[in-house]
N, C-alpha and C positions, 0 to 999 in steps of 0.2 A: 504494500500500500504506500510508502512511505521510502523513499530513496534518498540518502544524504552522501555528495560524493564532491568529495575533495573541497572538505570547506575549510578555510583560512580564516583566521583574524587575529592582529596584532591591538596590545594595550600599552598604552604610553613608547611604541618604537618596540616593545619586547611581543614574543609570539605568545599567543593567550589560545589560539587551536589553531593545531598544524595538521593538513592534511587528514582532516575527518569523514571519515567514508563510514557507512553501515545501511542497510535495512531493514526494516520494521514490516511485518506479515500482519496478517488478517488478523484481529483479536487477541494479539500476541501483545505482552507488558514484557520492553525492557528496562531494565533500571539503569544510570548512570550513577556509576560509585567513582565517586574519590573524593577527594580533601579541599578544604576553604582553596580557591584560589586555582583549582584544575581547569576553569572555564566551563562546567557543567549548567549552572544558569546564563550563561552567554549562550550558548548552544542552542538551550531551549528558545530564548529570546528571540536569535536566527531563523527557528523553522516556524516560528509562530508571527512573523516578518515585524516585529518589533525592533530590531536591529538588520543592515546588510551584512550580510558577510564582502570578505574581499577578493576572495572568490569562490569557487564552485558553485554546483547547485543542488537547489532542492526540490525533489521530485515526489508529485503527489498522483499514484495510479499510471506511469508514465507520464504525467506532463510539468513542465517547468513552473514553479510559482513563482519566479523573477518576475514583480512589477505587481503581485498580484496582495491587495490591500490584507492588512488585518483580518478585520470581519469576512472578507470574501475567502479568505482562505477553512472556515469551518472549524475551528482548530479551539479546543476550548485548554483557558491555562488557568493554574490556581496555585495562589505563592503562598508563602510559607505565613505572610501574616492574614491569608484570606482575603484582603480587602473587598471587606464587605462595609456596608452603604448605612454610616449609625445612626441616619435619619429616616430609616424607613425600617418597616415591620419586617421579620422572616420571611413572611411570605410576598413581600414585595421586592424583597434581595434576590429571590428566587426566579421571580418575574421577570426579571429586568432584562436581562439577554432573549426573551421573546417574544417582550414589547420591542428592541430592537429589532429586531429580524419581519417586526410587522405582523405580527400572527391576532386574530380576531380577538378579545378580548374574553369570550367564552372559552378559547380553546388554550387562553394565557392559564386562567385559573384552573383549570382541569389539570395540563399538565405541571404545573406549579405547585400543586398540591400531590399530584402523584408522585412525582419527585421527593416531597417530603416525606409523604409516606414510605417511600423506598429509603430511605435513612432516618427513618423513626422517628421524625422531626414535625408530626403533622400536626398534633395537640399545640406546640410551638407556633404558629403561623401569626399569629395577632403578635407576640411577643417582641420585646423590641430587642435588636440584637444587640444593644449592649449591654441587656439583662443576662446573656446567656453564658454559659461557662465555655472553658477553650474545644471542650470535646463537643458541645454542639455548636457552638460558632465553624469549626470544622466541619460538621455535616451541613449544616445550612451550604457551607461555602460550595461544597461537593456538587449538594442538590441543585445549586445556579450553576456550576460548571455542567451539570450534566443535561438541563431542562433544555437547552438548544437540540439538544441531539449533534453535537459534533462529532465529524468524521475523526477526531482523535483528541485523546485527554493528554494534556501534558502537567505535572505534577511536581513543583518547585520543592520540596523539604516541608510535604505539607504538614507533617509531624512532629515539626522539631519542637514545637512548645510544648508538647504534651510529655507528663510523666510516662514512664516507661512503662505499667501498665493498662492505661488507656492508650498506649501508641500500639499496645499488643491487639488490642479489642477492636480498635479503628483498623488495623491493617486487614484483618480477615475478615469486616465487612466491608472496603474498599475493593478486595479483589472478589470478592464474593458479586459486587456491582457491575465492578470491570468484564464478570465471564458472563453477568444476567446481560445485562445491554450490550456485549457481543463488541468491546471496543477498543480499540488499540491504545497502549499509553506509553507513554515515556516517562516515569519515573527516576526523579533526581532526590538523591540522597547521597550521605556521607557515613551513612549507620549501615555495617553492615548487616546488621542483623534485618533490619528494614530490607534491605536488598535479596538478603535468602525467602523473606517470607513472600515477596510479592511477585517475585520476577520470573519469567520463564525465560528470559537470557538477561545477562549482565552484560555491563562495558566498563572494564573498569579506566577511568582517566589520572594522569602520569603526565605532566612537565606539556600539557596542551595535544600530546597522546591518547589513542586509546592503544591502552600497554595490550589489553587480554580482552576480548569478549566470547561468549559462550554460556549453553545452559550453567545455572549454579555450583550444580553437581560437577561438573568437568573443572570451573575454574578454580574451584575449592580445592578439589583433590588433583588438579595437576597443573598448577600455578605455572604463567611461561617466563615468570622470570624471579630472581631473588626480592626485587621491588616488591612485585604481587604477592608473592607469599609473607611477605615482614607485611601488608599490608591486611591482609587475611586475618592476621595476628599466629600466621606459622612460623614459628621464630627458632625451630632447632634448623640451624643451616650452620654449616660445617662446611670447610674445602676439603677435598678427597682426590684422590688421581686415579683414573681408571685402571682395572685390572684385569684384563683380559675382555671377556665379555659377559661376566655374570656376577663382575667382587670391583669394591672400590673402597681404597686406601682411606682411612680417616684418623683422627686422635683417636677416635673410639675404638680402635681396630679393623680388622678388616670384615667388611658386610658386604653380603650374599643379596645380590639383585637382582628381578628377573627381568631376563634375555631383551626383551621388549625398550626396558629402558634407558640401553647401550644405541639403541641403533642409529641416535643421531651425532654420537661420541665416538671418538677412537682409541685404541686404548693407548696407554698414558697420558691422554690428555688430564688437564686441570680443570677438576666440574667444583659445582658448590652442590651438597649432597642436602637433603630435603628429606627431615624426620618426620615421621606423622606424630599427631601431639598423644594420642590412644596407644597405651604399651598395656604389657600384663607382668609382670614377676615371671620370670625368668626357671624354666625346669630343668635339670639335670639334662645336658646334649642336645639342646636344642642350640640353634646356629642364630648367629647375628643379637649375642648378648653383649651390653651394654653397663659398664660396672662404675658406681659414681658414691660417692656421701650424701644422703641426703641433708637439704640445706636449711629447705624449709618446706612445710606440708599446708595445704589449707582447704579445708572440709569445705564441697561445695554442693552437697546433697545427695547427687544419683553418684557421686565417685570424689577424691581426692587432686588436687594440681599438690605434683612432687618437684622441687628444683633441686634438680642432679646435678650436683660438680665433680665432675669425671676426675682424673689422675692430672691431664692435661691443662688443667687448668677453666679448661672451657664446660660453661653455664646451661644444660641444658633441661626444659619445661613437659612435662606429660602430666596426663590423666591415668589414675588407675585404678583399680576399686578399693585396694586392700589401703588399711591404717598402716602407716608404719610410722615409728618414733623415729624426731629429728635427730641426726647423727649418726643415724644407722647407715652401713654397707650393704649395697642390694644391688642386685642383678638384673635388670629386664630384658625382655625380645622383644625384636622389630619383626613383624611380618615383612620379608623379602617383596612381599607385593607393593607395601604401601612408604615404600622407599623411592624416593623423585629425585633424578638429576635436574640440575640448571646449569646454566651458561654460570662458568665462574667472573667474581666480581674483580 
C-alpha cells in the first residue's frame, strides 16, 4: 500500500534520514524503534506531507504523492500529546475531521459516536476533554484519528504519558482496533516493549538509518549488528575468532555453534559472538559451559537476572530459574543454537 524509497533529509547541515526505503502491506503495523533524535517523527511528518523531504518518494498504491496536500493524502496522524480541541466536548473532538471532509451532519454523529463506542469512550461524549484522565484523553484522540476512515494511521509515541500499566491495557486495545478496521499503521516509539506488543515488522532507526527491519521474532533473536543487539538490551557480546566451522574462540572458552551460523564468516576471522540472555545451570558433559562468580542476583518473578564475572574479567547478564547465593561459582550452558555471530566492532 504504502512505498517509501530513498528518502533524505538533513537538520541544521547534518543528515537526520539517509536513504530510507521500506514498504508497508495491506493491514500490516510496522513500528519505528529507536532513540530521541533517530528522525522517527521526521519520517512520519514526511509521509503525512507535513514536511518535504529532499529527496525520494512516496508512494501510495503505486502513485506518487509529491504535490499532493495534507488532507488529500487520507492519512490520519496522532502525536504523543493528542492534540485534542479543550474547547469542545468529546464528542465534538471526534467530529471534527468529518465535518472536514464535509460528511452530512447525520452521518457526523452516527459515526462519531460509533467510534466512541469502539474505544469505550461513549458514556464520555458530552464530557469536556479536559475533565478527562491521560488514558481517555488517549482514546478520545484515537477515536478522531480513526472516525475519517483513513487509508493509514500513523502513531507518534502515542503512549509515552501513560504509566506502564495503562500503556499495557491501551496497546492491546489499539491493535485489537488496528486488525477490527483492517488498517495499516506506522507506529513510532522508542519503548521497546511497545514495539514487540504491537508490530508485525519493526525498523529499527540508527544515526538517520534503518540499521535492521523485520518481523519481531527474527530481529530479536538474530540482531544484524552489535548496535541492535546492545539496543534490544542483549548485552552479552564478547569478541571471538572463528574456529573452523562449528567452534569460536572467546574469554569464555571455546563454544560449539551451529553450522548455519558460520556461513557468512571464514574461519579465523574476528566476529563479536552474541549470548542469549536464557541459560540453565550447567550438567555434568554437557558442551558450551560457561564458569563465572556470581556478582549479583535479582528476583524478578517467573526466574532470577545472574551477573557472571567470568575469570576474564569480563561482565556477563542471564536469566535462570534457580536461586543461587551471591558469590557462588556456577556453571551454565549455552544452547549451541541460540549462539549469534556479528560483524566485529
Amino acid at each position: 500500500m504504502l512505498e517509501i524509497q530513498r528518502i533524505n533529509k538533513t537538520y541544521e547541515d547534518q543528515p537526520l534520514l539517509q536513504n530510507i526505503s521500506f514498504a508497508l502491506g495491506k493491514e500490516e503495523t510496522l513500528c519505528l524503534l529507536g532513540r530521541s533524535g533517530s528522525g522517527k517523527s521526521t519520517l512520519l511528518r514526511i509521509i503525512a506531507g507535513l514536511e518535504p523531504p529532499e529527496s525520494g518518494r512516496i508512494l501510495w498504491d503505486g502513485q506518487d504523492l509529491a504535490g499532493t496536500p495534507v488532507h488529500r493524502r487520507q492519512f490520519g496522524l496522532m502525536f504523543q500529546d493528542y492534540a485534542l480541541f479543550p474547547h469542545q466536548n468529546v464528542l465534538e473532538n471526534v467530529a471534527y475531521g468529518l465535518r472536514m471532509q464535509g460528511q452530512p451532519e447525520d452521518e457526523v454523529k452516527r459515526r462519531s459516536l460509533e467510534m466512541l463506542e469502539a474505544v469505550q469512550m461513549r458514556s464520555f461524549a458530552r464530557r469536556q476533554v479536559t475533565d478527562l484522565s491521560g488514558g481517555e484523553q488517549q482514546r478520545v484522540a484515537l477515536a478522531r484519528t480513526l472516525a475519517p476512515q483513513p487509508r493509514l494511521v500513523m502513531l507518534d509515541e502515542p503512549l509515552g504519558a501513560l504509566d506502564r500499566s495503562l500503556r499495557a491495557e491501551l496497546l492491546e486495545e489499539l491493535r485489537a482496533l488496528l486488525q477490527r478496521f483492517k488498517i495499516p499503521a506506522i507506529y513510532v516509539t522508542h519503548d521497546q516493549e511497545e514495539a514487540f506488543a504491537i508490530a508485525d515488522r519493526m525498523a529499527l532507526l540508527h544515526n538517520g538509518r534503518i540499521e535492521q527491519i523485520g518481523p519481531p521474532k527474527t530481529v530479536y533473536r538474530c540482531p544484524a549488528s552489535p548496535w541492535a543487539a546492545r539496543f534490544l538490551g542483549l548485552t552479552n557480546l564478547l569478541p571471538g575468532r572463528l574456529q573452523g566451522s562449528s567452534a569460536v574462540e572467546t574469554a569464555c572458552g571455546t563454544l560449539v555453534i551451529r553450522r548455519q551460523t558460520c556461513q557468512n564468516f571464514q574461519p579465523g576471522q574476528t566476529v563479536t559472538v552474541l549470548l542469549p540472555p536464557r541459560v540453565r545451570l550447567a550438567q555434568p558433559g554437557t558442551v558450551n559451559q560457561i564458569s563465572g562468580v556470581v556478582s549479583d542476583l535479582i528476583f524478578q518473578g517467573a526466574d532470577y537476572s545472574v551477573t557472571l564475572k567470568l575469570d576474564s574479567g569480563d561482565t556477563l547478564h542471564f536469566q535462570i530459574e534457580d536461586e543461587i547465593a551471591a558469590g557462588s561459582r556456577i556453571s551454565v550452558e549455552v544452547d549451541p543454537e541460540e549462539i549469534n555471530l556479528l560483524e566485529a566492532e
